[in-house]
C-alpha positions as CSV (number, residue, x, y, z in Angstrom):
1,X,150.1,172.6,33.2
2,X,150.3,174.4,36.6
3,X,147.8,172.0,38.8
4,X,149.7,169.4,37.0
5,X,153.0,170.6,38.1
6,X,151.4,171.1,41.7
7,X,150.0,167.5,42.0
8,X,153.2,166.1,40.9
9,X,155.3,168.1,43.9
10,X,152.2,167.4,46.9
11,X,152.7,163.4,45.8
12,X,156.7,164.0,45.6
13,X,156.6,165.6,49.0
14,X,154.0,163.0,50.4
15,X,156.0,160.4,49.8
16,X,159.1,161.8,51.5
17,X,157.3,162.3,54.7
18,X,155.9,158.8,53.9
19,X,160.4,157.5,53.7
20,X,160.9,159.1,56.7
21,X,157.9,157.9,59.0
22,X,159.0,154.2,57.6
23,X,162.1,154.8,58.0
24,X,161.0,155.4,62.2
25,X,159.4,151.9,62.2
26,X,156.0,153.2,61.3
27,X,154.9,151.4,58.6
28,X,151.6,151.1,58.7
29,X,151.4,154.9,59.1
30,X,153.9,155.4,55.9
31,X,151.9,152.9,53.8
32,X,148.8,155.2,54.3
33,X,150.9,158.3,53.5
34,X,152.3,157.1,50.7
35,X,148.7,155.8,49.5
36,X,147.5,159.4,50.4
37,X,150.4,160.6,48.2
38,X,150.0,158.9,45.1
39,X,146.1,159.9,44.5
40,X,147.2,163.7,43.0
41,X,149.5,161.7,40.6
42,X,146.5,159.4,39.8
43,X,144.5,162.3,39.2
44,X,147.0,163.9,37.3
45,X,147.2,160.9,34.9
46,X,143.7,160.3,34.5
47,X,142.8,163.7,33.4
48,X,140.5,164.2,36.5
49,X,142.6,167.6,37.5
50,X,142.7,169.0,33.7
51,X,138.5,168.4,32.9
52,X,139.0,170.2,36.8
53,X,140.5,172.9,35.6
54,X,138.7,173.4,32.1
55,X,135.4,173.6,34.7
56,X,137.0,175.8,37.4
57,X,137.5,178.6,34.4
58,X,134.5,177.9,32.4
59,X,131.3,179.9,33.1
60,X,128.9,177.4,31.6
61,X,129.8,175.0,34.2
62,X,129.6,178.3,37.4
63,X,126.5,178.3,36.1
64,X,125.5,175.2,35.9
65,X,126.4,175.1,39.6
66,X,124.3,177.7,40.2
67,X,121.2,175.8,38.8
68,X,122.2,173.1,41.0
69,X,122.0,175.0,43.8
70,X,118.3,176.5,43.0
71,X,117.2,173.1,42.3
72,X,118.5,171.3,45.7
73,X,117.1,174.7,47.9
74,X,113.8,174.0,46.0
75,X,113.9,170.4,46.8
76,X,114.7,171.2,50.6
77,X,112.2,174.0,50.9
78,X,109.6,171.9,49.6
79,X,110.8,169.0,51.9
80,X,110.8,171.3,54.9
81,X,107.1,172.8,53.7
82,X,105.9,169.2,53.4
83,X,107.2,168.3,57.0
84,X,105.9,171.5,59.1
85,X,102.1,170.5,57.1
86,X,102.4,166.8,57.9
87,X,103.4,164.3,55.0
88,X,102.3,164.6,52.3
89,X,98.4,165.1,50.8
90,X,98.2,161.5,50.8
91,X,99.5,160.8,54.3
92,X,97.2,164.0,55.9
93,X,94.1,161.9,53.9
94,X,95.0,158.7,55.7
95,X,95.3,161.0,58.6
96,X,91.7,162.4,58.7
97,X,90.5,159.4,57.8
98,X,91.8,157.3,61.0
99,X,90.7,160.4,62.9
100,X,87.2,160.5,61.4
101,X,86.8,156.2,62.2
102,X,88.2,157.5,65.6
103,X,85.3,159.7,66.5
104,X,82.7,157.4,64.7
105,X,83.5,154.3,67.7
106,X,84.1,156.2,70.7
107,X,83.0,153.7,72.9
108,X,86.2,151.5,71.8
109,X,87.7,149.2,74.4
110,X,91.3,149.5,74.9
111,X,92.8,146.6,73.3
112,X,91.3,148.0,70.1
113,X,93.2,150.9,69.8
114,X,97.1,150.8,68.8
115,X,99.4,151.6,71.5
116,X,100.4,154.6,69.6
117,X,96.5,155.6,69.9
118,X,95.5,155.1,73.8
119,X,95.5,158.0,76.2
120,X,99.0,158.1,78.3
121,X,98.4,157.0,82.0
122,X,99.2,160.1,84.1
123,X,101.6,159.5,86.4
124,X,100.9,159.5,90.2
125,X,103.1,162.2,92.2
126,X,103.5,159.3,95.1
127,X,105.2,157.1,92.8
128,X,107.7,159.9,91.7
129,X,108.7,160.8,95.4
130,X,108.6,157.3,96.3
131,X,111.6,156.5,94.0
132,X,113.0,160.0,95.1
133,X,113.0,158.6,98.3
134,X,113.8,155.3,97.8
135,X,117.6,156.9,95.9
136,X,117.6,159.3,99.4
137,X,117.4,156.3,101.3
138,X,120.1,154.6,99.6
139,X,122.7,157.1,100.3
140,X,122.5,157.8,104.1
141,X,120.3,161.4,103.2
């Protein structure tokens, strides 16, 4: 009866401020205000804010909550346990697989392997001061 009561003022009050902003030539702004408004009332009629209140007081559903909670931190511990090992049991097989058919060919040209999979390039140190340069150059320095 109280949230009900509550809703019914916050939409009541909404769309006042919702008048007065369309009644400064702000229409669009008073059309989402008044939308804004009318969804406690909606609520209200629907019995969203009632089944909302039988849960807030009821503690069956604080517990159920609770179990909720335990099962999403298990999900994201496991999730976080699974990612700091490397995938999954079947994605660290593939893994040692690809590493063990690595080792077995080492004489493997480098179009063979993936990009992913060929040794980086180091870079030269004349190329990086050359560019360093090459800016210093550029602006008089």
């Amino acid at each position: 009866m109280i949230a009900e009561t509550v809703c019914s003022a916050v939409s009541a009050a909404g769309l006042g401020i919702a008048a007065v902003t369309a009644y400064r030539k702000r229409f669009l702004a008073a059309a989402r205000i008044a939308a804004y408004s009318l969804v406690p009332v909606g609520l209200v009629m629907t019995g969203v804010v009632g089944w909302l209140a039988d849960t807030a007081f009821s503690p069956t559903a604080w517990a159920g909550f609770a179990v909720l909670g335990v099962a999403s931190a298990l999900f994201l511990t496991t999730r976080a346990v699974e990612r700091r090992r490397g995938g999954t049991r079947k994605e660290r097989r593939a893994a040692a697989r690809a590493e063990r058919q690595e080792v077995a060919a080492p004489g493997t040209s480098a179009p063979a392997l993936r990009p992913a999979d060929r040794p980086a390039a180091a870079p030269r140190a004349e190329d990086d001061f050359s560019d360093i340069e090459a800016i210093l150059k550029k602006h008089g320095i």
